[in-house]
C-alpha positions as CSV (number, residue, x, y, z in Angstrom):
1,X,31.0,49.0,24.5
2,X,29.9,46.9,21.7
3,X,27.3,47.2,19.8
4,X,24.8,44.3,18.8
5,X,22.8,44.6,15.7
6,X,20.4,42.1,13.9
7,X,22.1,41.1,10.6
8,X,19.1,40.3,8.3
9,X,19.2,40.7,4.5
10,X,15.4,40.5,3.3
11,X,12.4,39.6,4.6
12,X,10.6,36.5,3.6
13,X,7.7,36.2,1.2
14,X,5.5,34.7,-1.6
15,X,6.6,31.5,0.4
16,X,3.3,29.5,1.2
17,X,2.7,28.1,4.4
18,X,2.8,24.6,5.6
19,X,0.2,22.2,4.5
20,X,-1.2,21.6,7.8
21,X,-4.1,21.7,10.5
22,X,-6.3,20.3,7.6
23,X,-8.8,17.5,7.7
24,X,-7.2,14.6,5.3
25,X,-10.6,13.2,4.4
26,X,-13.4,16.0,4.5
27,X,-10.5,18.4,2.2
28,X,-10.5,15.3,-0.7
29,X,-13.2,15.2,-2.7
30,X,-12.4,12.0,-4.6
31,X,-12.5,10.8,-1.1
32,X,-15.0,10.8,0.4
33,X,-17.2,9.8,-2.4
34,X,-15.1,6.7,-3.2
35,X,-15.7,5.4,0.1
36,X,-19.5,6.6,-0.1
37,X,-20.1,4.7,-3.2
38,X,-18.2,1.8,-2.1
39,X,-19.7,0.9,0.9
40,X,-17.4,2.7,3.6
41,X,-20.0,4.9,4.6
42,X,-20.8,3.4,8.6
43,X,-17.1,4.9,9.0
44,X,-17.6,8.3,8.0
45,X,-17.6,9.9,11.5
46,X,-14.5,7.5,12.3
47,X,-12.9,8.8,9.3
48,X,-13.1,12.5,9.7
49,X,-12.0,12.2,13.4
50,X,-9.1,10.5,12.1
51,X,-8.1,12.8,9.1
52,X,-8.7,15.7,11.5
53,X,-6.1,14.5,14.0
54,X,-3.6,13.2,11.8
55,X,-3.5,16.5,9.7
56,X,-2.1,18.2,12.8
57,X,1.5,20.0,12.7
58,X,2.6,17.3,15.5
59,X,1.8,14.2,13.5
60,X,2.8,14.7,10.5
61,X,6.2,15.8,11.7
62,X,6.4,12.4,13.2
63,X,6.7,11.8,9.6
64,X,9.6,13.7,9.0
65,X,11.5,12.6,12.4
66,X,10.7,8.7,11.6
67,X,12.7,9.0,8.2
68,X,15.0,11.5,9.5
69,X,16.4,9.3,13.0
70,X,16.4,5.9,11.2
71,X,16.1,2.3,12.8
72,X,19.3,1.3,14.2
73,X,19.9,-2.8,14.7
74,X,21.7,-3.4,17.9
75,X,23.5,-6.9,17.3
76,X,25.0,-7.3,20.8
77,X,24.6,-5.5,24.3
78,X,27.7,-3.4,25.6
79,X,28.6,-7.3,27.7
80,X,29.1,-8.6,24.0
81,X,25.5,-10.6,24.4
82,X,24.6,-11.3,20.9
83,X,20.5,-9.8,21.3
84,X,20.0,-8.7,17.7
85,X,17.1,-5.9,17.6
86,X,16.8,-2.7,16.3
87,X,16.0,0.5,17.8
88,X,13.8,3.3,16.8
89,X,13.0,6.8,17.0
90,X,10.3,7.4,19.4
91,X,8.2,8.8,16.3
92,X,8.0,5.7,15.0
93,X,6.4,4.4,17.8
94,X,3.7,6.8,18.3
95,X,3.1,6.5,14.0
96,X,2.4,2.7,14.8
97,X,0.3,3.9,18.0
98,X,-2.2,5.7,15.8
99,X,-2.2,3.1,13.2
100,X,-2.9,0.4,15.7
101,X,-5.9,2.7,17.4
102,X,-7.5,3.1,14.2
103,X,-7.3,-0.6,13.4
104,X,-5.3,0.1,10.5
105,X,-3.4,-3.4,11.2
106,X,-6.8,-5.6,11.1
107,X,-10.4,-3.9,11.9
108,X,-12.2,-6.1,9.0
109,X,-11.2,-9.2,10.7
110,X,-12.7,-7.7,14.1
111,X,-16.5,-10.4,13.5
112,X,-13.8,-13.1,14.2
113,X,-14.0,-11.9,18.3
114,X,-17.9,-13.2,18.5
115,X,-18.2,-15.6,15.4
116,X,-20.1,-13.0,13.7
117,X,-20.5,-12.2,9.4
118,X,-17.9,-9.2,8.5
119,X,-18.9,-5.3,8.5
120,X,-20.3,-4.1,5.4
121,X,-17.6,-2.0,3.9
122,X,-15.1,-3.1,6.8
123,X,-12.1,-3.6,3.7
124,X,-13.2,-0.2,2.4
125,X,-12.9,1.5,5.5
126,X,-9.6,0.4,6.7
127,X,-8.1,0.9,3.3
128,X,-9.5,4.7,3.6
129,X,-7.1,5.1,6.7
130,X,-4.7,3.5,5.0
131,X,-5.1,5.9,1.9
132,X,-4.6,9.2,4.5
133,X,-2.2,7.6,6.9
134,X,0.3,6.7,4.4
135,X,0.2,10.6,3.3
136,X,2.0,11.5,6.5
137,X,4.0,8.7,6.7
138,X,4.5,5.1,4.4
139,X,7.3,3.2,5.9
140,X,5.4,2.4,9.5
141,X,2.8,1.3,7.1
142,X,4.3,-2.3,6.1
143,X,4.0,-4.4,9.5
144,X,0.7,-2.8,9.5
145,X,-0.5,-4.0,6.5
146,X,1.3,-7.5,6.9
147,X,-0.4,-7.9,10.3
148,X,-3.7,-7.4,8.6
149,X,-3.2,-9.7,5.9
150,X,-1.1,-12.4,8.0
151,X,-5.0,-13.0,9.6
152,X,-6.6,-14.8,6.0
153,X,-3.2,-16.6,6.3
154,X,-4.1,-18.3,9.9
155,X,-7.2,-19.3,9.3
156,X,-5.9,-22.1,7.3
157,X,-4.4,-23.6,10.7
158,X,-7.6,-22.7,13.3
159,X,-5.5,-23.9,16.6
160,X,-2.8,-21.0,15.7
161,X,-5.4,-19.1,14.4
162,X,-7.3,-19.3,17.8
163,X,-4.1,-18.1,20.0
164,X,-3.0,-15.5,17.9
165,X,-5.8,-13.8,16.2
166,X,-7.1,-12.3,19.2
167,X,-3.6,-10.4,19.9
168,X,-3.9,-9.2,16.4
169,X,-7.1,-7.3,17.4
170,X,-6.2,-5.5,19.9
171,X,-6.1,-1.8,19.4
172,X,-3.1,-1.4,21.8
173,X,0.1,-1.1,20.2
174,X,2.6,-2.4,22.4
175,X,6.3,-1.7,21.5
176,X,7.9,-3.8,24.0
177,X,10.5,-6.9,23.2
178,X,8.6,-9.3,25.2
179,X,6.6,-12.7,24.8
180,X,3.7,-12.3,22.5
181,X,2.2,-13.5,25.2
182,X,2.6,-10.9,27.9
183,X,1.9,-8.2,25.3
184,X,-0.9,-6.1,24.9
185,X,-0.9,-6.2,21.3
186,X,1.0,-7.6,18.5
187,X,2.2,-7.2,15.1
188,X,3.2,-9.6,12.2
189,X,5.8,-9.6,9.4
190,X,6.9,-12.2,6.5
191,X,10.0,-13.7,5.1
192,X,9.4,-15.5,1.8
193,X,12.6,-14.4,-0.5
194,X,16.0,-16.0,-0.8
195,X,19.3,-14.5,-2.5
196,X,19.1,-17.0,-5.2
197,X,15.3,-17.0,-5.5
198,X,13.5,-13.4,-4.9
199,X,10.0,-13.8,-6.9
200,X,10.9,-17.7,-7.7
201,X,10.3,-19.2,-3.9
202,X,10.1,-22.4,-4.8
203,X,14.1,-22.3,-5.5
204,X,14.1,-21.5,-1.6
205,X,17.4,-23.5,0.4
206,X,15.8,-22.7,3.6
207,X,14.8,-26.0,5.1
208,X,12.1,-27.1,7.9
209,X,12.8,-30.3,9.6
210,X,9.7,-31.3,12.2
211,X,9.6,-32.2,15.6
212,X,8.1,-35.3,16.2
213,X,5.6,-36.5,13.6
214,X,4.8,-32.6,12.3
215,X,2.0,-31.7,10.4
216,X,-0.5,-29.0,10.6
217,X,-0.6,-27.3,13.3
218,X,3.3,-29.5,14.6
219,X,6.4,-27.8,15.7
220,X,9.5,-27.9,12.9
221,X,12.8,-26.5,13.0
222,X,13.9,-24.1,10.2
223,X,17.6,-23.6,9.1
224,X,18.3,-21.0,6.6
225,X,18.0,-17.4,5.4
226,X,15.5,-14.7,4.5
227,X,16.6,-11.6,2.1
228,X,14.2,-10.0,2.7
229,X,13.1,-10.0,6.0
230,X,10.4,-7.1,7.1
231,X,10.3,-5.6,10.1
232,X,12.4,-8.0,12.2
233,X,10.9,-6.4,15.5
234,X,7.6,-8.1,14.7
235,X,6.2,-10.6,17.0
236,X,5.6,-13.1,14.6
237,X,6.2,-13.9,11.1
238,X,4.9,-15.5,8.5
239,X,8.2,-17.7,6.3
240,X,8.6,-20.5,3.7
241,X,10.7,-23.3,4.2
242,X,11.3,-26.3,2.7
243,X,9.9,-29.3,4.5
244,X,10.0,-33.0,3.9
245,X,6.7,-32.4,2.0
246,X,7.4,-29.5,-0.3
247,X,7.5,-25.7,-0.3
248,X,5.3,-25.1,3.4
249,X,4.3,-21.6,5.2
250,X,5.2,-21.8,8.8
251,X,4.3,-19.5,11.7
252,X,7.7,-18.1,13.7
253,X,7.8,-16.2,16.7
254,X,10.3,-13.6,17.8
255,X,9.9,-15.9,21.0
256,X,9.3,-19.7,21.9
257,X,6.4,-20.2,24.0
258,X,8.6,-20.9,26.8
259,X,10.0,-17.4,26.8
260,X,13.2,-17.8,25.1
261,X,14.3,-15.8,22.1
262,X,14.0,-17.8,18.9
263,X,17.2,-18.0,17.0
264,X,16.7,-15.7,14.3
265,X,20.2,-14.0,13.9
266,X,19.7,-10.7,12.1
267,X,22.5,-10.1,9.9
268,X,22.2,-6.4,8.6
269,X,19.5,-3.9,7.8
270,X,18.9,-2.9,4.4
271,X,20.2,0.4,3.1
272,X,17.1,1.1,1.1
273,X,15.9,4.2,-1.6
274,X,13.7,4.2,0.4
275,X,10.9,2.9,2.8
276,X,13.5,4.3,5.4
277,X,11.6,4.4,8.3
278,X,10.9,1.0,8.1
279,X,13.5,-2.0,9.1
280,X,13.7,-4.6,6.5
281,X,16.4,-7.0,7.5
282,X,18.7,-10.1,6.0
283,X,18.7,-12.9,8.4
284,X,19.8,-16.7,9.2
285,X,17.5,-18.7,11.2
286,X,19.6,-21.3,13.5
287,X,17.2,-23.9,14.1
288,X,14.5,-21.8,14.8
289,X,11.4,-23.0,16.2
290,X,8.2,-22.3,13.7
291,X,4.3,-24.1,13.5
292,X,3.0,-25.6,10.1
293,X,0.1,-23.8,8.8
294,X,-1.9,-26.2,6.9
295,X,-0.4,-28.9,5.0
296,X,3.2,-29.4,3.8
297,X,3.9,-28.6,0.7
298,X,1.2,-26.1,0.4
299,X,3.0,-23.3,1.7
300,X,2.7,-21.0,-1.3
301,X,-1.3,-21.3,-1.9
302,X,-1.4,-20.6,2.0
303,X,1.2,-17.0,1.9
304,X,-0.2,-15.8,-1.5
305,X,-3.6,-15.6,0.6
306,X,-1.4,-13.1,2.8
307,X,0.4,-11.5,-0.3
308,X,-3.4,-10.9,-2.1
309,X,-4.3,-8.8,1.0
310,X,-0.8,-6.8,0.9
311,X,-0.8,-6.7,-2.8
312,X,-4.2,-4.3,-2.3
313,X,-3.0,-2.3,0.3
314,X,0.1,-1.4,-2.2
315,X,-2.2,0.2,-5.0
316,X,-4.3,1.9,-2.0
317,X,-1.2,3.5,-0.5
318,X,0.4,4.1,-3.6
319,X,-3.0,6.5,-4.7
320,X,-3.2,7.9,-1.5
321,X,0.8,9.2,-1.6
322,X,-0.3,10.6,-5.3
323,X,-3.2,12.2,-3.1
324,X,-0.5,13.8,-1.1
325,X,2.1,15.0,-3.8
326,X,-1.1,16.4,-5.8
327,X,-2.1,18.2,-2.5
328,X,1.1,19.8,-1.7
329,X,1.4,20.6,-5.2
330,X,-1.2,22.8,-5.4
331,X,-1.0,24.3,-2.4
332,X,2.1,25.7,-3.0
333,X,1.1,26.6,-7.1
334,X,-2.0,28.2,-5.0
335,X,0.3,31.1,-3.1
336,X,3.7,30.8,-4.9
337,X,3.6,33.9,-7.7
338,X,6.1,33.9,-10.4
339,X,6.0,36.8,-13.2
340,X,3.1,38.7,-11.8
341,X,1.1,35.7,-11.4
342,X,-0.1,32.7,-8.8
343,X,1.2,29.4,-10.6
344,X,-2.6,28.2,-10.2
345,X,-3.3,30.7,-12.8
346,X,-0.8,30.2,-15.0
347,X,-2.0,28.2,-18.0
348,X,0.7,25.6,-18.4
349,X,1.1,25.2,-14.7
350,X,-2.7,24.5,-14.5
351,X,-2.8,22.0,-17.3
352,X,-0.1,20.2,-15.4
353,X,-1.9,19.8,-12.1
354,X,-5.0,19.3,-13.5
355,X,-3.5,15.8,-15.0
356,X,-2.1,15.0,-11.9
357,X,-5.1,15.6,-10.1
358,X,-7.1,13.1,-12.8
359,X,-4.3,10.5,-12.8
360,X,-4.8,10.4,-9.0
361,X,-8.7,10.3,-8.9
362,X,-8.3,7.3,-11.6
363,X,-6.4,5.8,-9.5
364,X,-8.1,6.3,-6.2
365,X,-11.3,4.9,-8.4
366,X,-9.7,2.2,-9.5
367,X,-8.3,1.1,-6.0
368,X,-11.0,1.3,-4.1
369,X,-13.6,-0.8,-6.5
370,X,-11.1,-3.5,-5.8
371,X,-11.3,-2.7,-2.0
372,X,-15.1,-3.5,-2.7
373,X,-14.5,-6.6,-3.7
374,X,-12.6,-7.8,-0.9
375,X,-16.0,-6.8,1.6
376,X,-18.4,-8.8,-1.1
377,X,-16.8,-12.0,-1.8
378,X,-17.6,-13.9,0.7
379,X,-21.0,-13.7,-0.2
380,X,-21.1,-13.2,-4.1
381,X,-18.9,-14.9,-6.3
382,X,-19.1,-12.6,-9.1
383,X,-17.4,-10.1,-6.5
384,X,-14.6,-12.9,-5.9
385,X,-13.8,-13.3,-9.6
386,X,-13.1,-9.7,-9.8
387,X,-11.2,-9.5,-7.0
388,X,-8.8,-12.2,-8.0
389,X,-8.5,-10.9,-11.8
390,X,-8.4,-7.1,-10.8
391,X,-6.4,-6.9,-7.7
392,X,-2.9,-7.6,-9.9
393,X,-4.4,-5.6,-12.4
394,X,-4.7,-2.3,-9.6
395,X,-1.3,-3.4,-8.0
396,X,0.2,-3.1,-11.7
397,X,-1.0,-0.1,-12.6
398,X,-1.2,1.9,-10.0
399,X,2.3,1.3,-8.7
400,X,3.6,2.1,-12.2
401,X,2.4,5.2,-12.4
402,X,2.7,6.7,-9.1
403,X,6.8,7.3,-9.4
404,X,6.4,9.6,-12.2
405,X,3.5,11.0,-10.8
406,X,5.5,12.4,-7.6
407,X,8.5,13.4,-9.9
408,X,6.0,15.5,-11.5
409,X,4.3,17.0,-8.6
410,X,8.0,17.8,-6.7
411,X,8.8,19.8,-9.9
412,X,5.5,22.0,-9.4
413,X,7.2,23.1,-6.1
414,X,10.8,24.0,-7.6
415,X,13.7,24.0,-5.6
416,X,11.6,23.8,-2.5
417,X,10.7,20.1,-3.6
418,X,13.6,19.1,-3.5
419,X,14.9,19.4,-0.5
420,X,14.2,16.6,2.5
421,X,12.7,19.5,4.7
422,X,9.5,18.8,2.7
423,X,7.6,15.8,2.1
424,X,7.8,15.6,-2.0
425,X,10.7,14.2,-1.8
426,X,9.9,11.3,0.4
427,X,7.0,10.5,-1.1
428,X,9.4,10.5,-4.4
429,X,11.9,7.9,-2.6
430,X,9.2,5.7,-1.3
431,X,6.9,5.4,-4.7
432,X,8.9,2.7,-6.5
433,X,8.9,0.5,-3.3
434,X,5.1,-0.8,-4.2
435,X,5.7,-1.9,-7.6
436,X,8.8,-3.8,-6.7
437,X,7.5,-5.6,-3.1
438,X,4.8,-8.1,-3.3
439,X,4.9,-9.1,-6.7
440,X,7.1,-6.8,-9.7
441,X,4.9,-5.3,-12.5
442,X,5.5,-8.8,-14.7
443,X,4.3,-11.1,-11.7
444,X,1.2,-9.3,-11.6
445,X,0.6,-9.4,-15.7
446,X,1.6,-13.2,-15.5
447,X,-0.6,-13.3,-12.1
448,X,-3.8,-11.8,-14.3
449,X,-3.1,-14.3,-17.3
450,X,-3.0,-17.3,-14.7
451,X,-6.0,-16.3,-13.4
452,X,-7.4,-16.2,-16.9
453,X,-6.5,-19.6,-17.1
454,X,-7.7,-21.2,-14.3
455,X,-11.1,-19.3,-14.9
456,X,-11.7,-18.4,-18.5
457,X,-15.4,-17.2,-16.8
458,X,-13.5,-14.5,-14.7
459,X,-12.9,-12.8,-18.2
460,X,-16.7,-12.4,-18.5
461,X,-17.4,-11.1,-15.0
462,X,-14.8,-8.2,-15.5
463,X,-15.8,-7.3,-19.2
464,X,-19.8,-7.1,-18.2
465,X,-18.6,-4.3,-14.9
466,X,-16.7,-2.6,-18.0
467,X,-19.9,-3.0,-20.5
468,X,-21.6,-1.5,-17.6
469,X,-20.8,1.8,-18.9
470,X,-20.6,1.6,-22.3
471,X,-22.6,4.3,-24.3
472,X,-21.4,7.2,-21.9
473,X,-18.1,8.3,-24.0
474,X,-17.1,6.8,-27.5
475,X,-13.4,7.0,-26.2
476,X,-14.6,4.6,-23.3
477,X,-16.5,2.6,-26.6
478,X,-13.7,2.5,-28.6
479,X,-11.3,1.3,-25.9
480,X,-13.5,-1.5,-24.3
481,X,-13.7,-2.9,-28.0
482,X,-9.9,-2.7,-28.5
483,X,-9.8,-4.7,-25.3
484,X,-12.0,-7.5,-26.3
485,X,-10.3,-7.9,-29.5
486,X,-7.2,-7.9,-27.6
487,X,-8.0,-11.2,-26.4
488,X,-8.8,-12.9,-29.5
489,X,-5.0,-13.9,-30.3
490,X,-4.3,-16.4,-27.1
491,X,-0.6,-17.0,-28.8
492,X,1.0,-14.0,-28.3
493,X,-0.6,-13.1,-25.0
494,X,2.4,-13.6,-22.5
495,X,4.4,-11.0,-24.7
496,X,1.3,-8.2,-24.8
497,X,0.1,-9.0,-21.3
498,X,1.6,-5.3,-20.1
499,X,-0.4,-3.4,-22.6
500,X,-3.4,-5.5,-22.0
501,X,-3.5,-5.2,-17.8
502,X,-2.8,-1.8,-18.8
503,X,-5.8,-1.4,-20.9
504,X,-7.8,-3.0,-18.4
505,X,-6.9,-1.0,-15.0
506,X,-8.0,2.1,-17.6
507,X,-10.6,1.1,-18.6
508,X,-11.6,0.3,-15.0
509,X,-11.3,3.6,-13.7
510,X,-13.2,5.2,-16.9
511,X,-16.2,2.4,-16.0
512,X,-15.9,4.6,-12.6
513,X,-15.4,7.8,-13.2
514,X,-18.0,8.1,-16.7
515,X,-20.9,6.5,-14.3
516,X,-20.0,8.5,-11.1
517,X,-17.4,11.3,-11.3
518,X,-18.4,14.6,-12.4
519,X,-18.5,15.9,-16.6
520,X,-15.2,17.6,-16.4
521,X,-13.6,14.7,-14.9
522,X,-14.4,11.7,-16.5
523,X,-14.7,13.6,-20.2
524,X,-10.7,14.6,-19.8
525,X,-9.6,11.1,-18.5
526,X,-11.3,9.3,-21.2
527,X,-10.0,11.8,-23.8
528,X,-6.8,11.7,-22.9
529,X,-6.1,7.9,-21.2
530,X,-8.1,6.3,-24.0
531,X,-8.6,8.6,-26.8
532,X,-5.5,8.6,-27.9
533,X,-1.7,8.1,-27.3
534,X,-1.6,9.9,-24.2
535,X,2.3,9.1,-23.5
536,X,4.2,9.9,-19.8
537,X,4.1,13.5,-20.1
538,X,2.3,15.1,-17.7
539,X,0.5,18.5,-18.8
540,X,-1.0,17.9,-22.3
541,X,-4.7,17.9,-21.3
542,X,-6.3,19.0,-25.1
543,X,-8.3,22.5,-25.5
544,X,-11.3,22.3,-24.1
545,X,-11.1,20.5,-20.5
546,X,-12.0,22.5,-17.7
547,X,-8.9,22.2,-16.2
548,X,-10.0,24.4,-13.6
549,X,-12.9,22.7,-12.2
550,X,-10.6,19.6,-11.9
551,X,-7.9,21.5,-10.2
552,X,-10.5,23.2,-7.9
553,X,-11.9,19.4,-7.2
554,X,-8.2,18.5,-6.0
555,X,-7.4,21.2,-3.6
556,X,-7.3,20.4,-0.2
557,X,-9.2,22.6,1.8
558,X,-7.3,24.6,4.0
């Protein structure tokens, strides 16, 4: 006889448990009272019943098996048919499925069904989804956020605007490699970079012949290659081309409206840091078949429209992954104890997440007044000069400092961060991808100082929000002048224009947080973010914050 016995060395402890069956808006504080005060507040119900089901063990493992079973491109069919799609994991499917249902990929352009004005706070409350969704998973998020932003792109051409718009709004995500036309649902990409190009498009080769007299609206033929090409499975994508007129922004579907595949030849898939869940291609277009949108030759005006609308949804998804490494940081500082003590308690520990935790709200802040101005432009121009002077400004900053920000946050978890079992390390991987897609860190500075140009008035609009809240904290004060004077010397502003976007997304998110966050808050960001030389370090929060009240403010409730 042989005897069994159950070989086990220790028993398992002071290991915290998951981070899960939680509510990913009613648990963040900074939150819900962003959206409050700016304007999301019709959505609230809509919001809860969506951080609630997307806090579920099941969903946000579709997180982990979506950047674990990566997309694959089939090139040809076991007959040697050249077909050229990629497949992917059912998880990524279902992740697109929610997205879709919450209307992630286009709910504030939902008035243009009936004719009717825009939602209040429609911007603001899509970008809150955003913010949670992209906690459980990021990659999924790109064709949602260029289907969104592809709609502002349209309208410059209202016949395709008219056929495709309404696919856009459906809240059925339809996976299927089919006609757009047979499809429940739809979703759109872009192609605007070359190899010998990237930021610089109008160096684009790729050239756009028409059919028959052209024009807004016409048929050309486009010849070339995209880079960069996102989410090839897309039904439609927005590319530039060079046609007989200039640089132009064309409309391309996967398929010609007679059915046939268009002939876009997908050459590889990029091996990427990250963003792996996501297919961004290279590819060759053969004479593909693509629809002018506007006129010739105005083809970047018409995609930056589009690139405005992704560049916001970068700072939003970028704070709402710092949202996510703050909360599984200190969750697991909250049941992890090292030398007799929980790491929440630990002094040094707690200085660390408590900068974490105000780096994040900052930039949650910050992101969100933006989002604001997005919902009021239409109607108030003061709201459309901010938007066009502080959305580069957000994009900047935000991006930039989210990477160290997750580096941070993975060390509070040790070993255990470190590993691709847990999400730190994702979120690590995927944080430098929204500083470097839709315009690098110096495109936006240069972006902000063109806009300066164009309209010197701009300037005035964004310094009176930031005088706003002068008189509420001399390091605020004594920032907002340094600003001013900042602009006093025009000659040298090219070279200093990363200090001075810099200075302006902080002093952005101090005009929030000293008018609406609470004492401990907005008193430790000021102090330490304009007060003084503050550095990269995370965890040097002076004597005399209440680095507790802040950390307490953070936790996600559990």
């Amino acid at each position: 006889m042989t005897t069994i016995r159950t070989f086990a060395t220790h028993e398992v402890f002071n290991q915290p448990p998951p981070l899960e069956h939680y509510n990913l808006y009613t648990s963040d504080n900074a939150l819900l009272e962003t959206v409050e005060r700016e304007g999301g507040q019709a959505a609230r119900a809509s919001l809860t019943a969506f951080g609630g089901r997307i806090g579920t063990p099941e969903v946000i493992d579709l997180g982990r098996q979506a950047n674990t079973y990566l997309p694959v491109l089939k090139s040809f069919d076991r007959f040697g048919h050249r077909i050229d799609r990629v497949e992917f994991h059912p998880s990524y499917h279902q992740l697109m499925a929610l997205s879709v249902e919450q209307g992630l990929h286009g709910s504030p352009w939902d008035h243009l069904k009936d004719g009717s004005k825009a939602k209040p706070g429609a911007v603001v409350s899509r970008l809150a989804g955003t913010y949670m969704m992209t906690q459980i998973e990021s990659g999924h998020g790109c064709p949602i956020t260029m289907t969104n932003a592809a709609v502002p792109a349209l309208l410059f051409q209202p016949d395709l605007a008219k056929e495709w718009i309404p696919r856009i709004l459906s809240r059925k995500y339809d996976e299927r490699f089919v006609p757009a036309s047979d499809k429940a649902g739809v979703t759109f990409g872009m192609g605007m970079t070359e190899k010998q190009g990237g930021t610089d498009v109008r160096a684009n080769t790729t050239v756009a012949q028409p059919v028959g007299k052209g024009g807004p609206g016409g048929e050309y033929r486009i010849t070339g290659h995209k880079w960069f090409f996102s989410a090839p499975m897309c039904d439609a994508f927005l590319v530039l081309a060079q046609a007989p007129g200039g640089i132009s922004c064309f409309l391309m579907p996967r398929f010609t409206p007679d059915g046939v595949e268009n002939a876009i030849a997908i050459q590889r898939l990029k091996d990427k840091v990250g963003n792996k869940s996501n297919a961004s291609s290279e590819v060759e277009f053969q004479a593909a078949s693509a629809w002018l949108i506007g006129e010739e030759g105005r083809g970047v005006r018409n995609i930056i429209e589009m690139a405005t609308y992704t560049r916001l949804d970068c700072a939003v998804a970028s704070a709402g992954m710092m949202r996510q490494a703050v909360a599984q940081a200190v969750h697991h500082c909250s049941y992890r104890t090292v030398f007799q003590k929980k790491l929440i308690d630990q002094p040094l520990m707690e200085n660390v997440l408590a900068d974490l935790a105000l780096e994040t709200e900052a930039a949650t802040a910050l992101s969100f007044r933006v989002a604001r101005s997005f919902d009021r432009a239409a109607d108030d121009e003061a709201e459309a000069a901010f938007r066009r002077i502080m959305t580069p400004v957000a994009k900047y900053w935000v991006c930039k400092r989210a990477p160290n920000l997750a580096y941070e946050a993975m060390e509070c978890l040790g070993g255990n961060g470190y590993v691709e079992e847990g999400i730190a390390g994702r979120i690590y991987r995927e944080m430098p991808v929204n500083a470097i897609w839709e315009g690098s860190g110096n495109v936006m500075c240069l972006d902000v100082l063109r806009a300066l140009t164009r309209e010197p008035q701009a300037l005035d609009v964004v310094l009176a929000e930031f005088e706003a809240a002068r008189g509420a904290n001399v390091a605020y004060d004594g920032a907002l002048d340094a600003l001013k004077d900042a602009f006093t010397d025009l000659g040298s502003l090219e070279a200093r224009s990363r200090q001075i976007v810099e200075a302006m997304a902080k002093i952005a998110a101090g005009s929030i947080l000293v008018r609406h966050a609470s004492a401990a808050v907005s008193d430790a960001y000021c102090a330490t973010r304009l007060g003084r030389d503050w550095g990269d370090i995370y965890g040097t929060l002076p004597v005399g914050v209440d680095q507790r009240a802040i950390v307490e403010r953070a936790r996600p409730v559990h």
